[in-house]
Each structure stands twice: as C-alpha cells, then as structure tokens.
C-alpha positions as CSV (number, residue, x, y, z in Angstrom):
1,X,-13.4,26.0,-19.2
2,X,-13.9,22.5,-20.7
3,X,-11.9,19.6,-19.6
4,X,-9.7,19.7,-21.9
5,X,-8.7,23.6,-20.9
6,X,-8.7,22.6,-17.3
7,X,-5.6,19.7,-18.0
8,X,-4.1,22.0,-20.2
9,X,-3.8,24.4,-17.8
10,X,-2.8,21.8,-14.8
11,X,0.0,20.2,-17.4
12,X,1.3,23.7,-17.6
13,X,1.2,25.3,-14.1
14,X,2.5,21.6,-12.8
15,X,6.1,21.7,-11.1
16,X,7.1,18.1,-10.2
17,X,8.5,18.2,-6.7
18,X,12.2,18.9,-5.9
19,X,13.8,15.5,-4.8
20,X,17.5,17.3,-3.2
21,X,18.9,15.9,-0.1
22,X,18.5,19.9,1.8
23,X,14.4,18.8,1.5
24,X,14.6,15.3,3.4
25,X,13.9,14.3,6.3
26,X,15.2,11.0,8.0
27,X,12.6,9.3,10.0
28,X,15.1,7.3,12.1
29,X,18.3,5.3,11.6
30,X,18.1,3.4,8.2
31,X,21.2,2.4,7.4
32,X,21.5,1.0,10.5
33,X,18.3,-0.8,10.3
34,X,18.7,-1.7,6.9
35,X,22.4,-3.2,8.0
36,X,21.0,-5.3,10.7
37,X,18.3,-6.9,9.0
38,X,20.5,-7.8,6.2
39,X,22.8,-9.4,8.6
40,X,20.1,-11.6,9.8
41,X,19.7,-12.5,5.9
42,X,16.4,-10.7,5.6
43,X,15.4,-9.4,1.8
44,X,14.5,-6.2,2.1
45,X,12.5,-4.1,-0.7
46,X,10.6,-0.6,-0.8
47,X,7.0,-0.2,-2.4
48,X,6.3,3.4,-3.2
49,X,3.8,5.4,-4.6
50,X,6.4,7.9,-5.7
51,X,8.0,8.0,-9.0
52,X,11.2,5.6,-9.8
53,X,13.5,8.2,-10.9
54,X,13.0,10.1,-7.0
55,X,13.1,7.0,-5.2
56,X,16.1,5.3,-6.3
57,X,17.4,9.1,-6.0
58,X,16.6,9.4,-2.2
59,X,18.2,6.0,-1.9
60,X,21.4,6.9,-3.3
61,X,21.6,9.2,-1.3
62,X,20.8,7.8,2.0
63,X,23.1,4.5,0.6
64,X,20.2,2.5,0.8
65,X,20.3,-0.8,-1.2
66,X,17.2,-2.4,-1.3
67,X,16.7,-6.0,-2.7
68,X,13.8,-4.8,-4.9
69,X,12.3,-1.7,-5.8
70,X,8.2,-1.0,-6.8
71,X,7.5,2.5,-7.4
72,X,4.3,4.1,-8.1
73,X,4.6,4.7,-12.0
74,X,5.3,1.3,-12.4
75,X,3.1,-0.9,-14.6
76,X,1.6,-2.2,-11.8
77,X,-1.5,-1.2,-9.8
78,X,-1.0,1.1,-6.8
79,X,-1.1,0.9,-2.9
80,X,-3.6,-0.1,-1.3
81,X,-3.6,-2.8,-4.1
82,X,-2.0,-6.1,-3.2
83,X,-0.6,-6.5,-6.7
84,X,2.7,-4.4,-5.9
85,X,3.6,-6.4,-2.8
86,X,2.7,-10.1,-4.5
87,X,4.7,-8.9,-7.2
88,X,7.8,-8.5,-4.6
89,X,7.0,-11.4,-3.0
90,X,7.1,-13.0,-6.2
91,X,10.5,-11.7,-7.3
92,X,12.3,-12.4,-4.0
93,X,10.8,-15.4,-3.8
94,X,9.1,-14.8,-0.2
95,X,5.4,-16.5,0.3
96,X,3.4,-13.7,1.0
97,X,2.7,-15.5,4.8
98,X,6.2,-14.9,5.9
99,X,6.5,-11.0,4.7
100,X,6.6,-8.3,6.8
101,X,4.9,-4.8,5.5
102,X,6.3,-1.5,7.1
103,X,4.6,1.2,6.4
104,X,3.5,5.0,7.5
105,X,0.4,5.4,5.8
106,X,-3.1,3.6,6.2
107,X,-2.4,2.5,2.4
108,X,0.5,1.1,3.2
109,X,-1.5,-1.0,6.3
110,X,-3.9,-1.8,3.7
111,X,-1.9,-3.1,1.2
112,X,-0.3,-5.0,3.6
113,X,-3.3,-6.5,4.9
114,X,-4.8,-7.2,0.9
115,X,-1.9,-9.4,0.4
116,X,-2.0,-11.5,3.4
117,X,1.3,-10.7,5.4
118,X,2.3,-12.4,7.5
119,X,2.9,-9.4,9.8
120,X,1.9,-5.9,9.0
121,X,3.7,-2.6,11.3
122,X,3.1,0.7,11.0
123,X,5.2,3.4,12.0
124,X,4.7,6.7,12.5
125,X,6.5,8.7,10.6
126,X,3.9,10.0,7.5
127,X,1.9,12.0,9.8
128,X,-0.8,9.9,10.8
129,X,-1.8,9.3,14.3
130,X,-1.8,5.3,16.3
131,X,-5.3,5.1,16.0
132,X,-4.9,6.0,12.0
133,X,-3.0,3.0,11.4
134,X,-4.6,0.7,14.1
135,X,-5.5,-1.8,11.5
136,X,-1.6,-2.7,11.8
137,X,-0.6,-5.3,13.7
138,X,1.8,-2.9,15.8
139,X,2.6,0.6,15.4
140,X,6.5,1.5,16.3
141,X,7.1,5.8,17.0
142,X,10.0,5.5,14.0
143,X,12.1,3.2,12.0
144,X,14.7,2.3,15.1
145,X,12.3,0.5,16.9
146,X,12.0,-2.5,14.4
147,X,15.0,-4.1,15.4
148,X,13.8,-4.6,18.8
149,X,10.5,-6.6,17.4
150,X,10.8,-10.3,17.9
151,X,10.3,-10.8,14.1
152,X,14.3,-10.5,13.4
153,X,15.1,-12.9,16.0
C-alpha cells in the first residue's frame, strides 16, 4: 500500500476515544485542591495535549473551573514546547518566574523547564516512575499533596 492507502485506511479504522465519566479515573482530590488554591488567590489553568472538546468535558464534569484552558489541538505548538505555557503566562498575566508547572508526564516536566518556571512538580499519577520525572523539582504520589508544599503559603 502507498501512503496514501495506508491514511486511508487509519482515517477509517480510527475510533476517537470515549471521554464518559464510567472511564475516569480521579488521581486525588481536585476540587478540593483546586478550592484551596483559589482561596489563596492563585490562577490556576490546565495545558493538555488532549483535544478541547474532551477536556472542557472531563472538567464539567469533575466541576473544575480553571482560569485558562490550552489544549492540544490548539493553534499552538505542543508539550514539551514552551509556547503553550508562555502563552498562559501571557494571558493571566503571570511572569513565567513565578509559575508553578504540575504535571505527570516527562513532557509536562519538560515543558515546564523550556519556559523557565519558577517551580516545576511532578506527580505521579500518568504512570511514570520518580526517577522518570526526576528532572522536576519535586515529585508528590498524587494531586493532594500540593497543598502541603510551601509554594501556597
């Protein structure tokens, strides 16, 4: 088969992920995390690689409210890629050097370093291991141990 053929056949066998509530699974506490650090006034966004319409679905329904939202089919380039998180930055207003990155995956680490956070934590929660995201400047077991971080305080 010639290229062509070959995305033919991809385009047709392709079934986009189901995004239902019965096929999440909560890593932690984050509507009580999200709560607390928007009681302490902190801005809070999500950058995703996943698609908009699935995001801002799996925030509805875990009544998330972000400040700002940067998915992966924006027109934007894509984690590792600084360009998402200055463009938050950016948005909210927020110097780059006084941002926090949380992420579970070495992109997200990455992307965090490439923009020059001030502090970058990963957690582990997207199946990589401590040493995996070692490049962070902690790594937290889940999402409910952020609050205890002296960054909030």
């Amino acid at each position: 088969k010639d290229a062509d053929q070959i995305w033919d056949d991809i385009v047709r066998l392709w079934t986009p992920p189901e995004c239902e509530p019965q096929h999440f699974t909560v890593c932690g506490d984050l509507t009580n995390v999200f709560n607390m650090l928007k009681a302490k006034g902190t801005r809070i966004a999500v950058c995703t690689s996943d698609d908009r319409a699935d995001t801002l679905k799996t925030l509805e329904y875990l009544g998330l409210h972000p400040d700002k939202v940067r998915c992966g089919d924006d027109a934007l380039s894509s984690k590792p890629s600084p360009e998402p998180l200055w463009d938050i930055c950016q948005q909210l207003g927020v110097h780059p050097s006084r941002a926090v990155m949380i992420g579970d995956t070495l992109s997200d680490i990455r992307a965090g370093r490439n923009a020059q956070f001030g502090r970058v934590v990963g957690v582990l929660s997207g199946g990589y291991t401590n040493t995996d995201l070692a490049e962070a400047d902690v790594v937290l077991k889940n999402v409910d141990e952020l609050l205890a971080l002296p960054l909030w305080h």
